[in-house]
N, CA, C and O of each residue as an XYZ file, in Angstrom:
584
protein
N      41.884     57.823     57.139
C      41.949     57.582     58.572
C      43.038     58.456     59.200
O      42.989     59.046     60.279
N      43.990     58.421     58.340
C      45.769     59.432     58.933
C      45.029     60.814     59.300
O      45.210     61.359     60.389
N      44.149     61.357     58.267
C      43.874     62.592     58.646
C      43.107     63.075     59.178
O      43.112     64.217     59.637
N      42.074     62.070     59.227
C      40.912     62.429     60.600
C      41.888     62.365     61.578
O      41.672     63.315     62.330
N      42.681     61.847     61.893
C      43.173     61.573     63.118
C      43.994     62.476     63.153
O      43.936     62.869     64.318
N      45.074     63.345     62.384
C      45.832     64.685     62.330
C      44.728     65.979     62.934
O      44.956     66.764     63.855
N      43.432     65.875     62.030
C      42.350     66.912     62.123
C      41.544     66.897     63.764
O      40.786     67.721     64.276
N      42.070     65.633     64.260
C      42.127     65.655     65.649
C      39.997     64.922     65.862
O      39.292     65.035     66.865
N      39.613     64.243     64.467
C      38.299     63.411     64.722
C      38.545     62.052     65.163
O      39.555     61.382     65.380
N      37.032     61.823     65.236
C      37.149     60.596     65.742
C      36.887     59.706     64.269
O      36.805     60.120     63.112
N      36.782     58.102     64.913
C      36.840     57.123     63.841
C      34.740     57.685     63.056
O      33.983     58.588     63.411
N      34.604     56.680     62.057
C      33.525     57.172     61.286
C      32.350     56.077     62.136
O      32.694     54.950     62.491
N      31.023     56.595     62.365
C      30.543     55.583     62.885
C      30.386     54.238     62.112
O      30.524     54.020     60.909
N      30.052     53.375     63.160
C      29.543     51.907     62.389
C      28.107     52.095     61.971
O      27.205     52.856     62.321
N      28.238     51.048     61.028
C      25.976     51.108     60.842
C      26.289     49.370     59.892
O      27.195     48.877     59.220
N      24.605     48.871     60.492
C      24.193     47.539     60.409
C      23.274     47.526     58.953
O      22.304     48.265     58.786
N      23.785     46.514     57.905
C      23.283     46.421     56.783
C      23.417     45.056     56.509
O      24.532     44.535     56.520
N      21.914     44.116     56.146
C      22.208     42.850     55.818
C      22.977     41.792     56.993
O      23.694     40.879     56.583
N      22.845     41.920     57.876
C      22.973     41.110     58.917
C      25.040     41.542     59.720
O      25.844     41.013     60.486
N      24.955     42.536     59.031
C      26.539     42.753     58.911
C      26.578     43.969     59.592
O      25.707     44.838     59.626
N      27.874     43.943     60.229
C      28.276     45.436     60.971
C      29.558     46.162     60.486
O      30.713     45.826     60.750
N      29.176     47.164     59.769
C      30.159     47.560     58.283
C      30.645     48.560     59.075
O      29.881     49.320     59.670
N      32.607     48.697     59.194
C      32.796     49.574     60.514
C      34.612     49.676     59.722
O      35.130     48.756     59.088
N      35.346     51.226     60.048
C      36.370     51.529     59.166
C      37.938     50.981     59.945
O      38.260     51.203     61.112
N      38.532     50.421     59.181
C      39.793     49.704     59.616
C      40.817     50.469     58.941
O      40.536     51.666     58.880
N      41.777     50.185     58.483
C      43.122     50.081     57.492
C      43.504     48.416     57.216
O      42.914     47.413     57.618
N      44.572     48.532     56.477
C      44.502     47.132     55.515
C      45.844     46.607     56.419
O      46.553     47.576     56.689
N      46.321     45.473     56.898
C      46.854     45.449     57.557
C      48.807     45.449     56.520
O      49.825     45.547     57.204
N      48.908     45.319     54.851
C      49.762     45.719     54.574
C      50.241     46.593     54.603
O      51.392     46.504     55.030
N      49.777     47.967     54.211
C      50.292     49.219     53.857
C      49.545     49.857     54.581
O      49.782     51.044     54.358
N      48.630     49.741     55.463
C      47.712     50.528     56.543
C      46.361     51.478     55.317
O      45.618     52.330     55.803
N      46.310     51.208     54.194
C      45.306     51.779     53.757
C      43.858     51.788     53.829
O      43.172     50.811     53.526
N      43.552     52.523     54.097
C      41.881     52.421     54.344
C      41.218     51.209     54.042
O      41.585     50.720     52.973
N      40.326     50.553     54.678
C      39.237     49.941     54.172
C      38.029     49.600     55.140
O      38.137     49.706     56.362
N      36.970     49.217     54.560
C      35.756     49.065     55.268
C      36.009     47.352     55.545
O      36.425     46.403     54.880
N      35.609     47.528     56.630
C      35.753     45.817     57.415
C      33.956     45.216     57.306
O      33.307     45.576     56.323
N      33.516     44.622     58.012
C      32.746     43.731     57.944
C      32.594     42.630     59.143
O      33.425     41.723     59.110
N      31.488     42.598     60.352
C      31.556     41.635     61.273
C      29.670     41.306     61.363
O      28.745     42.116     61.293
N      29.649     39.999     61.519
C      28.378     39.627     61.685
C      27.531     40.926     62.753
O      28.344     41.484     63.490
N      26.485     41.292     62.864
C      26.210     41.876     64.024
C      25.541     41.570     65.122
O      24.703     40.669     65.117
N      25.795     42.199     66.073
C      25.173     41.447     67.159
C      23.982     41.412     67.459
O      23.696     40.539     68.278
N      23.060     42.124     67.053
C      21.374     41.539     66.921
C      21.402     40.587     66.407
O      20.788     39.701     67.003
N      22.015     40.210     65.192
C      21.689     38.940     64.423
C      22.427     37.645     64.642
O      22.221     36.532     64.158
N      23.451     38.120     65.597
C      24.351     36.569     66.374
C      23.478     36.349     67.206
O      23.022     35.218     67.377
N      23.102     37.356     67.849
C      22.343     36.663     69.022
C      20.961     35.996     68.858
O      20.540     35.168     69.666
N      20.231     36.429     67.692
C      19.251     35.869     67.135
C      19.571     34.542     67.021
O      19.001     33.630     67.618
N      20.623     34.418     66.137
C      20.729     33.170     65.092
C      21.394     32.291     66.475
O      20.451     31.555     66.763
N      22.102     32.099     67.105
C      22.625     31.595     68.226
C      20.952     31.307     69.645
O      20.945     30.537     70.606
N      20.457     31.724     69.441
C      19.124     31.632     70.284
C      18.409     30.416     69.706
O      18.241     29.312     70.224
N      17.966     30.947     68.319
C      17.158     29.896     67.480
C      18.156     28.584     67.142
O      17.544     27.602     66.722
N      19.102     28.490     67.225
C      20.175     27.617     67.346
C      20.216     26.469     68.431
O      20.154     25.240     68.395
N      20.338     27.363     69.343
C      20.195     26.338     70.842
C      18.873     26.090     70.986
O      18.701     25.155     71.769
N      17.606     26.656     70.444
C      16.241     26.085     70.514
C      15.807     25.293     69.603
O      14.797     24.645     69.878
N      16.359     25.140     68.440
C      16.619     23.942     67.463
C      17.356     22.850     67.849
O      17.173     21.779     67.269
N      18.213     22.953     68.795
C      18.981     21.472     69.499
C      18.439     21.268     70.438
O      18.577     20.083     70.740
N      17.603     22.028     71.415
C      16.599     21.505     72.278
C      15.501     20.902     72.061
O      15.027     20.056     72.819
N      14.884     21.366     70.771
C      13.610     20.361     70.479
C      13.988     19.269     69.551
O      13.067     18.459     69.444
N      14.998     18.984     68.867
C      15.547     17.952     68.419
C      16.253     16.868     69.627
O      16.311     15.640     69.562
N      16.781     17.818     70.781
C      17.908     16.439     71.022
C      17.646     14.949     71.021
O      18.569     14.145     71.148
N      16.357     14.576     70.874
C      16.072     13.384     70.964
C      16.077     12.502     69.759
O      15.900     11.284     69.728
N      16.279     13.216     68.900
C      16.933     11.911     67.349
C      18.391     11.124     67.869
O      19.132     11.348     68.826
N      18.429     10.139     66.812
C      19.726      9.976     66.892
C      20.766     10.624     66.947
O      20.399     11.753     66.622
N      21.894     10.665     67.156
C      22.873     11.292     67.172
C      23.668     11.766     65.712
O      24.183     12.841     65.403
N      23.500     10.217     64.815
C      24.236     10.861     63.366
C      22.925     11.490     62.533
O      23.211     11.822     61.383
N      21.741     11.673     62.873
C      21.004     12.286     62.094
C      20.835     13.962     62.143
O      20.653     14.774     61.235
N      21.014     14.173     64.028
C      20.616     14.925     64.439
C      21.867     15.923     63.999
O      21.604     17.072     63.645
N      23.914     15.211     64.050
C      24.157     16.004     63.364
C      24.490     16.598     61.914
O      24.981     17.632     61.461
N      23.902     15.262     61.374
C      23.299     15.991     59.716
C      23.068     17.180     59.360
O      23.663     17.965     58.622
N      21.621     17.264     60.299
C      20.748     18.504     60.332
C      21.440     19.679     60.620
O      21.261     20.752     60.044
N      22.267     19.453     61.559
C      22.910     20.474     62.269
C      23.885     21.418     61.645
O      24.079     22.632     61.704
N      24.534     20.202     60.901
C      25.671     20.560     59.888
C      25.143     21.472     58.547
O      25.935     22.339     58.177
N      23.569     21.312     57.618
C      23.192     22.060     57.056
C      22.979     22.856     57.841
O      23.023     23.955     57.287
N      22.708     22.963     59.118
C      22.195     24.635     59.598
C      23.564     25.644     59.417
O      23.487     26.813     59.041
N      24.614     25.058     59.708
C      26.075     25.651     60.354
C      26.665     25.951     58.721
O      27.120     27.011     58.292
N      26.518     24.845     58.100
C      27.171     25.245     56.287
C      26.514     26.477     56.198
O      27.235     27.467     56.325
N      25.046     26.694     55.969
C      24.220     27.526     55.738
C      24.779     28.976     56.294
O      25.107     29.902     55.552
N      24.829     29.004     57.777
C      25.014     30.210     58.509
C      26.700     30.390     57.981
O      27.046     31.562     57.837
N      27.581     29.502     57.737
C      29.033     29.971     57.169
C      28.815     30.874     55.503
O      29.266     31.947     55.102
N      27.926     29.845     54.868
C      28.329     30.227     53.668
C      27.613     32.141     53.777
O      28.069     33.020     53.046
N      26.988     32.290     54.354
C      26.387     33.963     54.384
C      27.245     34.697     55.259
O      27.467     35.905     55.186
N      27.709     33.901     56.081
C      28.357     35.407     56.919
C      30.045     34.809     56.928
O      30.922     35.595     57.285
N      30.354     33.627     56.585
C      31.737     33.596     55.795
C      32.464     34.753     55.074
O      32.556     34.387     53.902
N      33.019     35.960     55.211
C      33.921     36.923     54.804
C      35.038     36.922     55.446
O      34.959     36.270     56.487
N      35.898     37.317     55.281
C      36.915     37.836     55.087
C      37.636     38.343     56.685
O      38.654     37.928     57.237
N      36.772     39.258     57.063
C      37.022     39.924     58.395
C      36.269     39.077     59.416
O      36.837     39.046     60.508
N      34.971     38.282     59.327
C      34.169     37.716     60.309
C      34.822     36.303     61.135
O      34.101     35.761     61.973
N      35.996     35.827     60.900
C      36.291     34.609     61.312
C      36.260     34.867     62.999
O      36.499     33.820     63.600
N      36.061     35.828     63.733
C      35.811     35.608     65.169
C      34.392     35.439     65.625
O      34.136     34.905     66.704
N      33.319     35.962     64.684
C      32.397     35.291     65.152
C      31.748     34.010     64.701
O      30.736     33.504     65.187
N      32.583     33.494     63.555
C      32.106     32.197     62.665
C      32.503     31.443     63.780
O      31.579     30.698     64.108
N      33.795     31.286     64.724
C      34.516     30.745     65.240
C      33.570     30.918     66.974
O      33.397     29.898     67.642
N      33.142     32.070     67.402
C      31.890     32.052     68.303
C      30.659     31.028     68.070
O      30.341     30.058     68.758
N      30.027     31.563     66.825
C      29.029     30.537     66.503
C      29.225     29.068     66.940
O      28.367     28.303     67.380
N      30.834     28.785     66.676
C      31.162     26.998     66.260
C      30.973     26.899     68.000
O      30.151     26.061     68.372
N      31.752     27.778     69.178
C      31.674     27.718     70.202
C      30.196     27.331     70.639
O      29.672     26.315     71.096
N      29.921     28.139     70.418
C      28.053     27.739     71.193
C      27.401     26.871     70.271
O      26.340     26.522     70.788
N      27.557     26.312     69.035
C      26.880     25.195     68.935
C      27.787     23.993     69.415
O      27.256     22.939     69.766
N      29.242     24.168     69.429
C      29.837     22.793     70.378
C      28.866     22.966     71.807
O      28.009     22.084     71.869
N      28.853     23.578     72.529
C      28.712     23.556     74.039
C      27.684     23.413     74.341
O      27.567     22.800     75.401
N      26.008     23.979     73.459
C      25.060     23.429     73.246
C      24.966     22.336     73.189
O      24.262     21.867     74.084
N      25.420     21.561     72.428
C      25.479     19.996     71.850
C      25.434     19.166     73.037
O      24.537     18.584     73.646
N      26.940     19.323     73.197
C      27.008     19.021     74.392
C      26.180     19.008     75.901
O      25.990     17.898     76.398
N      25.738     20.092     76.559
C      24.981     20.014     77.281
C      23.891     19.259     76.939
O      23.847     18.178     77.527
N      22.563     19.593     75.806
C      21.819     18.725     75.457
C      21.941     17.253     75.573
O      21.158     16.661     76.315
N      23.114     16.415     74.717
C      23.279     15.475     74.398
C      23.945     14.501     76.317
O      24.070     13.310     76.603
N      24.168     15.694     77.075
C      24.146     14.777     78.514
C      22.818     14.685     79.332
O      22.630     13.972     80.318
N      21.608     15.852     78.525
C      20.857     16.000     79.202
C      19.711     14.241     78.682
O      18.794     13.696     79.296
N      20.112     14.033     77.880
C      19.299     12.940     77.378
C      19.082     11.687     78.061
O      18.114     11.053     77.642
N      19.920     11.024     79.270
C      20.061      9.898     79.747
C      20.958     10.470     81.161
O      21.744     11.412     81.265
N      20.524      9.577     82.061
C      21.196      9.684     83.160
C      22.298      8.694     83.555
O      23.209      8.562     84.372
N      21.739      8.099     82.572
C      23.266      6.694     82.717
C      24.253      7.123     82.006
O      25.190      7.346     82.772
N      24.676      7.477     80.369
C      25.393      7.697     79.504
C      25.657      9.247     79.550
O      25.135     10.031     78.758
N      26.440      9.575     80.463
C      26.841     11.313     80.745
C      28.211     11.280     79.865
O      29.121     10.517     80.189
N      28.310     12.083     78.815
C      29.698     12.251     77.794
C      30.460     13.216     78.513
O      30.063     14.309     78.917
N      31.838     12.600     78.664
C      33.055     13.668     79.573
C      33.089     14.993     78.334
O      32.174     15.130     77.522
N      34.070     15.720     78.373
C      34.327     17.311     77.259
C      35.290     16.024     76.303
O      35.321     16.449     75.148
N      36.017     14.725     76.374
C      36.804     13.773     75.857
C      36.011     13.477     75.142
O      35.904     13.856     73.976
N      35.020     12.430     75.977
C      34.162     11.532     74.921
C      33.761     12.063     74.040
O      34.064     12.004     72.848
N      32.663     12.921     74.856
C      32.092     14.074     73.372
C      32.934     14.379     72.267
O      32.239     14.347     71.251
N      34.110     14.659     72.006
C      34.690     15.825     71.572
C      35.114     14.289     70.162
O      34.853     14.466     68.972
N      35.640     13.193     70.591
C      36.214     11.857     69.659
C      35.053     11.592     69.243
O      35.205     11.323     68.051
N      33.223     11.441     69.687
C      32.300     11.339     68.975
C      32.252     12.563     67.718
O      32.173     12.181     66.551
N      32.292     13.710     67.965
C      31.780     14.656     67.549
C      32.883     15.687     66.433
O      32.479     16.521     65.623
N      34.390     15.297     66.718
C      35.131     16.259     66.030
C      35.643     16.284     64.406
O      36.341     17.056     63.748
N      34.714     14.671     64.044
C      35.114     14.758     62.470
C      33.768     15.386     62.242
O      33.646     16.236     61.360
N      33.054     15.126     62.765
C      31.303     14.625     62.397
C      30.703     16.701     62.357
O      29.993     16.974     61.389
N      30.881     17.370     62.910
C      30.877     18.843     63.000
C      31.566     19.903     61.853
O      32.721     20.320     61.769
N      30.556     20.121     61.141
C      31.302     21.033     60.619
C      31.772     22.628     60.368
O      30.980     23.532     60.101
N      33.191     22.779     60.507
C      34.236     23.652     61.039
C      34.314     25.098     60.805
O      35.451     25.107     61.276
N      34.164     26.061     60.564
C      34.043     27.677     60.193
C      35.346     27.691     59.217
O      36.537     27.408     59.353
N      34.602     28.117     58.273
C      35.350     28.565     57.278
C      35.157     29.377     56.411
O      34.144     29.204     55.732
N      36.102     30.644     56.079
C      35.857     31.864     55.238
C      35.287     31.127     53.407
O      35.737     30.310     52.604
N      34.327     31.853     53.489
C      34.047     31.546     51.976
C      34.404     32.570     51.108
O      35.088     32.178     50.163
N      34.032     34.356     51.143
C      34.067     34.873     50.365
C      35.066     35.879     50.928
O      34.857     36.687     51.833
N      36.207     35.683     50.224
C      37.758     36.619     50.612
C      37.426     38.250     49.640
O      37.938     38.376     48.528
N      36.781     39.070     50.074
C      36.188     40.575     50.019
C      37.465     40.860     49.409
O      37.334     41.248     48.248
N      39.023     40.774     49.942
C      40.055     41.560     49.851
C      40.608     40.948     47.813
O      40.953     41.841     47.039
N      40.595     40.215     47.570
C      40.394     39.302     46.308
C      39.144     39.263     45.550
O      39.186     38.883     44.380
N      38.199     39.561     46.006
C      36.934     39.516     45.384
C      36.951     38.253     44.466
O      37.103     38.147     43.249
N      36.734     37.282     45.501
C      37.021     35.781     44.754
C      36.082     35.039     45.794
O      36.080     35.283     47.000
N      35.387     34.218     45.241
C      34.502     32.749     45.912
C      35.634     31.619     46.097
O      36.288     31.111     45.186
N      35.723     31.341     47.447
C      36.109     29.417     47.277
C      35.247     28.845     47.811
O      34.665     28.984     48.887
N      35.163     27.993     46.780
C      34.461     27.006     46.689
C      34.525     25.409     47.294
O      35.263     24.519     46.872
N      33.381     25.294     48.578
C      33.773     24.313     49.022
C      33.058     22.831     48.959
O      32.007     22.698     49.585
N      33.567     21.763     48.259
C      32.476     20.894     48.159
C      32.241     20.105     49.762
O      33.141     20.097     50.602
N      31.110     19.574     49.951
C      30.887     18.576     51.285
C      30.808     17.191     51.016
O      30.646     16.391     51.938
């Protein structure tokens, strides 16, 4: 990277492989090269679409079933795009399926409207949270039981 940048180039392009957007950084100890890794955005926006159209044709289960389901969808989408560098969009994802939820779950009844409070004391053990699974920089799995 030091010497493209002496040689007066630019950075190397990005390119999309496996749902991933593989794009050149440095390491943030010693500044040495490395290839990073971020979900990409065709496939957030995919998976975030079919997401909110999966809580729209569900919202009408119960509430602890519905977020059962929900919770295998979200383990699922962590444990694949869980790396190392991706925790801003694991942490996007968690955003739009909270706010989804939410909207849905007021759209259900006109009497029982949940404040961003209520919701949040129903919903904040019961959701589950973004978390890196596979640390690239260690080339190590953790392993998380549910």
């Amino acid at each position: 990277m030091r010497g493209r940048k002496i040689r007066g180039e630019r950075k190397p392009e990005t390119f999309d492989f496996l749902g991933f957007t593989h794009y050149c950084s440095t390491n943030r100890e010693n500044g040495n090269f490395r290839v990073k890794r971020k979900t990409s955005r065709k496939k957030f926006q995919a998976k975030a679409k079919e997401l909110r159209q999966w809580i729209r044709f569900n919202m009408h289960m119960p509430i602890n079933i519905l977020i059962k389901q929900l919770n295998l969808k979200l383990v699922g989408h962590y444990n694949y795009y869980g790396l190392t560098d991706n925790t801003n969009s694991l942490r996007n994802f968690y955003e739009i399926t909270m706010s989804t939820l939410y909207k849905r779950l007021n759209r259900r009844s006109q009497k029982n409207k949940y404040s961003w409070e209520k919701y949040y004391n129903i919903v904040k053990d019961k959701i589950v949270r973004p978390r890196t699974k596979v640390d690239i920089i260690k080339r190590s799995l953790r392993i998380q039981l549910i």
